[in-house]
N, C-alpha and C positions, 0 to 999 in steps of 0.2 A: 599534551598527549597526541602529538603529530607529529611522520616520518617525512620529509621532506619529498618522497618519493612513493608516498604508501597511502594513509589513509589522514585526512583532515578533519580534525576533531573539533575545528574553532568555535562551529555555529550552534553548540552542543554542550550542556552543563557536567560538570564532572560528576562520574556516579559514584556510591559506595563500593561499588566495584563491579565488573565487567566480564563478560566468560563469552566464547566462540561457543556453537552447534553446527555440527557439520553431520548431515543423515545419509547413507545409504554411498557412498563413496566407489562400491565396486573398483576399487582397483583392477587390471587385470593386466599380467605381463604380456609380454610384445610377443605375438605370434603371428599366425594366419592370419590375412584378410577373413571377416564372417560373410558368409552367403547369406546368412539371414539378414544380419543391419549392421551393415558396416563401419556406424558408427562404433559400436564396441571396440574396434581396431582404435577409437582413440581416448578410451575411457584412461587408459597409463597416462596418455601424454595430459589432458586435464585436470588429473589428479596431480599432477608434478607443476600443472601450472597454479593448479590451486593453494598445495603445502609452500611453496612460493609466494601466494600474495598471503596469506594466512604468518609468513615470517614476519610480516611488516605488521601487522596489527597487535597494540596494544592489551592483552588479556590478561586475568589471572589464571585461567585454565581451559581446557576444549574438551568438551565432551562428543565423542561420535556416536550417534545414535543406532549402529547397527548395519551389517552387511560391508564388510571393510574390503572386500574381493566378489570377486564375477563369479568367481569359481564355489562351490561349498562343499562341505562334508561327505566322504564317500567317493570324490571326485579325485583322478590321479595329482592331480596340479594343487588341489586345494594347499597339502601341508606349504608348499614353498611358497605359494601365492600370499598366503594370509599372513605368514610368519614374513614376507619381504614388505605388504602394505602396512605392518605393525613395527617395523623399523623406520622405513620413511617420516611416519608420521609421527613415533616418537624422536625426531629429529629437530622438530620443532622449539622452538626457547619457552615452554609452557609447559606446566603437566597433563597430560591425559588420559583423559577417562573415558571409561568404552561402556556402551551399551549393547548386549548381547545380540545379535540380529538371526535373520532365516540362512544369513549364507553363512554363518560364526556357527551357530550349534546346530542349526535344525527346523525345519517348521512345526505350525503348531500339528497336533494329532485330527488326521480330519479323512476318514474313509472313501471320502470322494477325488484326494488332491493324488496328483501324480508325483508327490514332493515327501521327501523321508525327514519324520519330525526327528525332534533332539534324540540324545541319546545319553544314556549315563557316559559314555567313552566319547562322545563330543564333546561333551560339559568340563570332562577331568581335563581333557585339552586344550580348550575355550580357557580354564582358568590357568593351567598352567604359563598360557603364552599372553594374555593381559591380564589375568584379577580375576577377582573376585567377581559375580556377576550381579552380584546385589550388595550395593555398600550405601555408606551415606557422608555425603560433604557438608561442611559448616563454614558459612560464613556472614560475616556482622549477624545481624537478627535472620537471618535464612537459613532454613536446612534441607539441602539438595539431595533427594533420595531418590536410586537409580533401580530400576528391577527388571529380571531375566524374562520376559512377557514368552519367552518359547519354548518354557518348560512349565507354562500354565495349563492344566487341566489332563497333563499326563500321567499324573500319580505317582511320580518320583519322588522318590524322600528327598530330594531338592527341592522341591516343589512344597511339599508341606515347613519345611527348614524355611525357605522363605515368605510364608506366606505369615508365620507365627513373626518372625522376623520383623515385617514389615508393618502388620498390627502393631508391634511394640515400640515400632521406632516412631509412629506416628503419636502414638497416645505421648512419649516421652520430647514429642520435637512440642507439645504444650505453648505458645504464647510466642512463637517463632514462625514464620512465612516459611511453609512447608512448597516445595518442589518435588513435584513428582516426573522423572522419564522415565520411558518404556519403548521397545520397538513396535510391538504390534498393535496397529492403534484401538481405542476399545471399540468404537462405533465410526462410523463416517455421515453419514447423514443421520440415522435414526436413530438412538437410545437402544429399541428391541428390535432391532433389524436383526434377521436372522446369519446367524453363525453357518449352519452347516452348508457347503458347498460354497463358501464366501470365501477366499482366500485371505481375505486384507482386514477382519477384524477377528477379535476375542473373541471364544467362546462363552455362551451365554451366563453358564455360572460363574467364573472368569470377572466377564465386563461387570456383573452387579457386586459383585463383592470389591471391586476396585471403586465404580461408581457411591457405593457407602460409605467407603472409607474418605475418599476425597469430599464426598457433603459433609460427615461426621466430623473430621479434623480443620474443616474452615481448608484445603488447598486453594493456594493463588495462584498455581503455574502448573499446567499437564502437558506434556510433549508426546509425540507419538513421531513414525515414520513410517516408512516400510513401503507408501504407495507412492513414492517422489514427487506428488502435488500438493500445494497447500491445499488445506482444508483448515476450518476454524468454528468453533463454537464455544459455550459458556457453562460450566456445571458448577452452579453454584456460585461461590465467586471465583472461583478459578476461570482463567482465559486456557480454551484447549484447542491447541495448536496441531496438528499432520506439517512435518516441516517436509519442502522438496530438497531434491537430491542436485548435486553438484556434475552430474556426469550424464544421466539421461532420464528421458520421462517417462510412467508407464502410459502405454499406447492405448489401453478402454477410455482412462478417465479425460481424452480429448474429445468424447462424445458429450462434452459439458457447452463447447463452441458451438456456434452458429456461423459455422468455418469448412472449408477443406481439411482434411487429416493435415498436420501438420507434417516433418519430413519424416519418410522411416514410418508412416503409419503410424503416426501418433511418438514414435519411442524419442524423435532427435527435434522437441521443440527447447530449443536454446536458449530462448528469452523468458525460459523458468527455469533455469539453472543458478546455482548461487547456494550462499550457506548464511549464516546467522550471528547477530551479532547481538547479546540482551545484556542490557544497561538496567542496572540497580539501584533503585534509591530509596529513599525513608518512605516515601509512602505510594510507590510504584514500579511496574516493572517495563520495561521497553522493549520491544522486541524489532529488530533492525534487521531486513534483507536486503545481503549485497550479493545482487549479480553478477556472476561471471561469465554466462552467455556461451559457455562449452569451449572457451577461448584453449588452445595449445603452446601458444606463444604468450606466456603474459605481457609482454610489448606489445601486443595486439589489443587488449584489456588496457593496459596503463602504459601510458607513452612514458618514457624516460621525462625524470623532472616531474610530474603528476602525481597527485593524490587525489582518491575518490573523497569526495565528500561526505561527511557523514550527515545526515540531515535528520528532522526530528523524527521522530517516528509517529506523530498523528497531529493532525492539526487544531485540537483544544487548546485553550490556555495562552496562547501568545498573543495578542491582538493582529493575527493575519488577516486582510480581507480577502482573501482568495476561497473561491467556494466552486462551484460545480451542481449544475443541473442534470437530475436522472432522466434522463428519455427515455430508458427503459427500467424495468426492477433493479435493485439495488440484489437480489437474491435470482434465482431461478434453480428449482429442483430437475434432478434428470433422473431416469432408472438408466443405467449404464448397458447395453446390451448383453450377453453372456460373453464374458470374454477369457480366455486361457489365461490362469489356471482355475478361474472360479467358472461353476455351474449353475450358476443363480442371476440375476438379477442387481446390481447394486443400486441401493439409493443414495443420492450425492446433491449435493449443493453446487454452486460455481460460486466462489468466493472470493475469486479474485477481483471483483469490482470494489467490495469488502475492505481486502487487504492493500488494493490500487489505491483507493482515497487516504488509504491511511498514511501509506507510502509519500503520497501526492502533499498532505499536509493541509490536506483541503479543509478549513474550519468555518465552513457555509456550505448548507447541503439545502435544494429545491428540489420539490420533489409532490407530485399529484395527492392531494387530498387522500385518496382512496388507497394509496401506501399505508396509510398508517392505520386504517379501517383492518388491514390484514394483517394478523398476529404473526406470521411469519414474515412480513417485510418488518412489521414493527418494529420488535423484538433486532433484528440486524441493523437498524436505523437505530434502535436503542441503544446498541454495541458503539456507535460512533457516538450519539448525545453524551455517553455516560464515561465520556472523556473530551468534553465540552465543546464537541463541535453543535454550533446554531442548526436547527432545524428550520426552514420554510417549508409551510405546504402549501399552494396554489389551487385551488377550485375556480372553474368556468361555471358561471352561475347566474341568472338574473337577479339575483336580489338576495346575494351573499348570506344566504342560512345556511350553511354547511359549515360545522366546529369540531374539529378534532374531540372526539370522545375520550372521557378520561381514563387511562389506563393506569397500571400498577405495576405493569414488566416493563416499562421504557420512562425516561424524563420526558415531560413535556414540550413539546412543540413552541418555540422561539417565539413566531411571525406567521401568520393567516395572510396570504397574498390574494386576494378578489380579482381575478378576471372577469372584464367586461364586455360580453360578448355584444361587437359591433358600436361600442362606445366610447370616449375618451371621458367622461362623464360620467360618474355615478348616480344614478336615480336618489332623488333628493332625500324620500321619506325612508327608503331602505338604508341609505347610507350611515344615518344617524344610529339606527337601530343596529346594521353591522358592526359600526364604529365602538356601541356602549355594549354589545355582547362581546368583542373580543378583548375588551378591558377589563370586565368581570371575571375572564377566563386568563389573564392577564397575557395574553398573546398580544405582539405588534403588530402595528396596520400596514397591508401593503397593497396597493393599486396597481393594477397591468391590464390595458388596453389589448383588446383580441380583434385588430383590422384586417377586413382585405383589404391590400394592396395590389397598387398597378404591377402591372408585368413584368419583371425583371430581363433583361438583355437576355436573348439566347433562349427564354422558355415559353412553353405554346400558353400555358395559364399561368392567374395571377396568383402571387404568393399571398399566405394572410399573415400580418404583421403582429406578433405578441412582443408589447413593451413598448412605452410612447416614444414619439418621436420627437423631435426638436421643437415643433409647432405643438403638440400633443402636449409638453411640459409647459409649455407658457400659457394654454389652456387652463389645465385642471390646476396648477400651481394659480392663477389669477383666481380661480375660480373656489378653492381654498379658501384664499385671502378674502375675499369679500364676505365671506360665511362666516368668516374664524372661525374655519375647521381646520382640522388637522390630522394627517395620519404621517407614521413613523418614516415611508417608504414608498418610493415612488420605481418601479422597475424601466427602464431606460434600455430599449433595443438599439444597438450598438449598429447594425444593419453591415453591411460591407461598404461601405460611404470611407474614400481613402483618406478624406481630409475631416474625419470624426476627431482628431486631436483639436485642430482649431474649432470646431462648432461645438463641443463641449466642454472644452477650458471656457470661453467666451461666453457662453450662459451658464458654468457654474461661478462665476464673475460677478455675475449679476442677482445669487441667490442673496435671500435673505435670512437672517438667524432661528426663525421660526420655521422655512420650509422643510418639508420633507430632506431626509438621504435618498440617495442612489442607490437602486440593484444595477449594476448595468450587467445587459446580458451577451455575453457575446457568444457566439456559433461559427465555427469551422465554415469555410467556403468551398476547400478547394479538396483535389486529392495529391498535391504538391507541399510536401511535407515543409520545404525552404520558406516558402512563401507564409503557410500555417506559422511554423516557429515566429517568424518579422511580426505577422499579423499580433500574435498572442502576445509576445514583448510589451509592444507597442500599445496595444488596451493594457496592460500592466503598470506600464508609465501612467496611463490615462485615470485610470485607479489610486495609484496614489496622488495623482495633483488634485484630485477632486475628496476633499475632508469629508470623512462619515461614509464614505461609498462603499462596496463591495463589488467584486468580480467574477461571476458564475461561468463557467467553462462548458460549455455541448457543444458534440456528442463526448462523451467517456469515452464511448468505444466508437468506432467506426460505422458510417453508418451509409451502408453500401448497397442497402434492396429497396431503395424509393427513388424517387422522381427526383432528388438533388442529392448525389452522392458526394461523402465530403470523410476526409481520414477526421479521426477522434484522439484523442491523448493515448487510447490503444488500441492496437489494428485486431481484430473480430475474435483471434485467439486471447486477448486481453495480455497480450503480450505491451511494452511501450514502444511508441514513435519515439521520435525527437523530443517533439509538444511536450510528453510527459517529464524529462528531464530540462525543460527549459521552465516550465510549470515549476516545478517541484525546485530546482536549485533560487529559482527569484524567489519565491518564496519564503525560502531557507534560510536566505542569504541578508532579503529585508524584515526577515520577522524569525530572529534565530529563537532557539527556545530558552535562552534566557534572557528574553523581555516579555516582561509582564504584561497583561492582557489588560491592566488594569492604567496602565501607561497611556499617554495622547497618542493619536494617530499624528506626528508632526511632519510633512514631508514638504521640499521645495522642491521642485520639477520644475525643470528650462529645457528648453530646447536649442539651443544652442545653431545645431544643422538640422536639414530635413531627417535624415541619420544618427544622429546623437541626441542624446537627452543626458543631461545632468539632475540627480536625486544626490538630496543632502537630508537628513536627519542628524540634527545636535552634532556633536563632530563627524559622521560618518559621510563619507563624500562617495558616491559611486559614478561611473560613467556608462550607458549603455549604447553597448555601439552597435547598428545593425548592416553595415557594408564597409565597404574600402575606404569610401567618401567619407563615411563618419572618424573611421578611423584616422584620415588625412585632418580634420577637421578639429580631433582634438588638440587646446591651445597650448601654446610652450609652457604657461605657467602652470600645469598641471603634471606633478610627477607621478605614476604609476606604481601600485607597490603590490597588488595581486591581482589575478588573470582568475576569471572561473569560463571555462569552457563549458557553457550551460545546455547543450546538445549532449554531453557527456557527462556531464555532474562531476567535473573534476575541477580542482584547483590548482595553481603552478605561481611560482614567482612570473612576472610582469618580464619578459621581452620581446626585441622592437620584431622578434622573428615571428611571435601569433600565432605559432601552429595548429591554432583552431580555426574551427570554422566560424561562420558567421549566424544568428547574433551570439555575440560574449557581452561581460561585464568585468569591468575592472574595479578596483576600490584607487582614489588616487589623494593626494592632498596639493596642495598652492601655492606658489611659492610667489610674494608677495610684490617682490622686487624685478620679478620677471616683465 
């Protein structure tokens, strides 16, 4: 299921089958420059790059979630606009399915908005030029049922037509994984958040009858659009999604960042641009965003020879050790200021830290004791457990009595990590009793030293060091031993020390079969994104050569208002660095998702050059090369057979010309005789 030039499917189990979402697409034909945001002058040419990379991808069908032009109803441009975005895009080698949007019929009916709801003479023309606006798709055990969200709550006999409709098709989709889309989403932050003056959800009667339905029929999959940001929550068991738009951003809900307005005021932030890709199978569903970053040139997006990588979509279940420490909420609520064309107030989440880890693959999450104490971080930490990624929670504490309390909205908590404030040593009488509380609770034990340290180069005060250090393991590991004690985990600060490869190969060398694993912790240094990517590689390698270990990532996000400012896997609008695709393809790439979590961790790592490392796993040979040097350095007997451009998350056949940047990895095999 891979285009030589499109998209690579390798690292990725075949579904029962597979469908594109593409939400809010505005087309709009080639006129005037706008005075307002001039990006709209390129929303034609994006969309033309977009139905272009969308030829390359694999699907059964596409669904468009709604608003297929700039222009809408009432508007002199609209008839030619909509009827020229609805040829292009049936152009495509797929079928397509439309969901009715604000710019296709109409908005909802709302006394406050300065926007003309549907119409019965929109509606007759909305269907006449794609379908039907409430239909329903079948496939394997799934029944994909689409509905007109903008002719809710205006008393149109289409409106009650559908709404009898829709009861009937649910009660009769019975013992089948029911799919609900819609354009207007029902809620965004809050369940009962108010309707009137809100532009961007259902009205009240509306959302609760949609909301009973989807508890009532067991739904596993809700779709919404219309505000072009992800947004994400849970009803029931359904996972409900706000998918973003491919062309541009609405400009309030940039009030989520602890950032400067992105470009355009919020409208042109590019690196949440992108459409959807969800993956089907017997007993799940996958939801995949590929970015296209507002690209006009899809050569700009995908070099000739390139395919995007498809990677997994969360990092449960495979035995990855890559994980990621929160330094800040994993969740944060915002009221959205009043912004045109709402009169109100929105309440919103920022989920993209949410939807980043998921993306990331990250299957180890660290994260402050007192997270989990709050039902609403909980509950979003529950959303990643309850697709197996490990939780750790960490307490600073003298004398480790703080336990994760038991809940009933989230899986329980992995690992208890005990910081010890000013000690490499746990206090002897509490440690026993820490150690036999969190095996009751059947939580793993984990140790992490809280030191000041001396001064680092260049700063007026000293840092204090969380995670032992070289001396610091040979300590409490001797110290262990002598006791015959034992806990599951030992956290390991990685520190910025260049020559951490040979000082922790060398004393994991020397473990014994009884001690502890590794957390190792590693932390961004710089705001040199080149140097970051080498740095992060390179603990990667350091991870797998050490059996049992894991590899925590901070900051997530950029972390730019303190006393050591240093880029994060996403820079402040939660948009990604490099990091994040060099993260996320190693990842992928050594822990695809179909291998079993239930498999050995077996990995050989050499080093070869200061620049290269060789990783072997059972037949799989890879080479990681992090400069020119490395690259000179690999031996003749070593033939090259693919190239992952891991700054770009793309793959290519293997030539001597490298059009990537630096670090890549190649997969290569030996030749014996050389």
């Amino acid at each position: 299921m891979s285009d030589p030039a499109g998209f690579d499917f390798s690292l990725v189990e075949e579904p029962l089958f597979q469908f594109i979402v593409v939400a809010d697409s505005h087309d709009r034909l080639v006129g005037a420059v706008d005075p307002e945001f001039p990006s709209r002058g390129h929303q034609h040419d994006r969309v033309m790059a977009l139905i272009k990379l969308l030829s390359k991808m694999p699907a059964e069908f596409l669904i468009h979630m709604g608003d297929l032009v700039q222009d809408y109803p009432e508007t002199a441009a609209f008839p030619e606009s909509i009827s020229t975005a609805v040829k292009a895009l049936h152009e495509l080698p797929m079928p397509i399915h439309h969901v009715a949007g604000n710019h296709d019929v109409g908005d909802k009916p709302d006394r406050t908005m300065p926007t003309h709801p549907a119409s019965v003479e929109s509606l007759e023309y909305y269907h006449e030029l794609c379908g039907q606006s409430w239909y329903r798709i079948d496939r394997e055990d799934c029944c994909l049922l689409v509905i007109n969200s903008q002719i809710l709550d205006t008393g149109m006999a289409a409106e009650i037509e559908q709404r009898a409709w829709l009861e009937a098709e649910m009660q009769a989709a019975q013992g089948k994984r029911i799919f609900l889309f819609f354009h207007l989403p029902l809620y965004l932050g809050q369940r009962d958040e108010q309707a009137m003056g809100n532009y961007d959800i259902l009205g009240n009667i509306s959302r609760k009858w949609l909301l009973d339905l989807i508890e009532k029929h067991d739904v596993k999959f809700a779709g919404g659009a219309h505000v072009h940001f992800a947004f994400f929550d849970t009803i029931a068991n359904a996972e409900y999604h706000q998918f973003a738009s491919p062309t541009f951003t609405r400009p309030g809900f940039s009030h989520l960042f602890s950032s400067a307005a992105p470009s355009e005021r919020g409208r042109n932030d590019c690196g949440k641009l992108g459409f959807y890709l969800v993956r089907v199978f017997a007993g799940e569903i996958k939801l995949h965003f590929i970015r296209t970053g507002g690209v006009t040139d899809l050569g700009d997006l995908l070099p000739e020879g390139s395919s995007i990588v498809i990677t997994p979509a969360h990092g449960g279940a495979r035995g990855s050790s890559l994980g990621a420490t929160l330094r800040e909420p994993i969740l944060r609520a915002v009221e959205v200021p009043f912004t045109f064309p709402s009169v109100v107030r929105q309440h919103v989440r920022n989920d993209y830290p949410f939807y980043n880890l998921r993306e990331l693959g990250a299957a180890h999450i660290r994260t402050p004791w007192h997270d989990w104490e709050d039902e609403a971080q909980r509950r979003r930490l529950g959303q990643l457990t309850k697709a197996g990624v490990s939780l750790t929670l960490f307490s600073l504490d003298e004398s480790g009595e703080r336990y994760p309390s038991v809940q009933s909205d989230a899986a329980a908590p992995t690992a208890m990590e005990w910081q010890l404030p000013g000690r490499v040593i746990p206090p002897e009488e509490e440690f026993a009793v820490w150690v036999a509380q969190c095996r009751e609770r059947n939580l793993q034990t984990a140790l992490s030293p809280v030191i000041p340290s001396s001064a680092p180069s260049g700063k007026q005060h000293p840092r204090t060091r969380i995670g032992y250090n070289a001396a610091g393991i040979a300590e409490v590991t001797t110290w262990l031993r002598d006791r015959e004690e034992s806990v599951d985990r030992l956290v390991v600060d990685l520190g910025f020390d260049t020559s951490r490869w040979e000082t922790w190969t060398q004393i994991a060398a020397q473990k014994s079969p009884g001690d502890p694993d590794w957390d190792f912790k590693f932390e961004f240094d710089s705001v040199d994104d080149d140097h970051n990517c080498m740095a992060l590689a390179e603990a990667f390698v350091l991870n797998l050569a050490v059996p049992g270990s894991r590899l925590f990532v901070d900051p997530l996000t950029d972390h730019d208002r303190t006393m050591d400012e240093a880029n994060g896997l996403c820079d402040t609008m939660h948009n990604p660095r490099p990091m994040f695709n060099v993260y996320r393809s190693l990842n992928a790439i050594v822990f695809p998702e179909n291998a079993a979590a239930t498999l050995p961790r077996d990995f050989e790592v050499r080093r070869p050059h200061d620049s290269l490392y060789a990783i072997t796993s059972g037949v799989r040979k890879f080479a990681l090369v992090l400069d020119t040097t490395g690259r000179s350095a690999i031996p003749g007997a070593w033939t090259a057979a693919t190239l992952w451009d891991l700054r770009r998350g793309q793959s290519r056949a293997w030539s001597d010309e490298h059009p990537v940047t630096f670090p890549y990895l190649i997969s290569y095999t030996t030749n014996p005789e050389t």
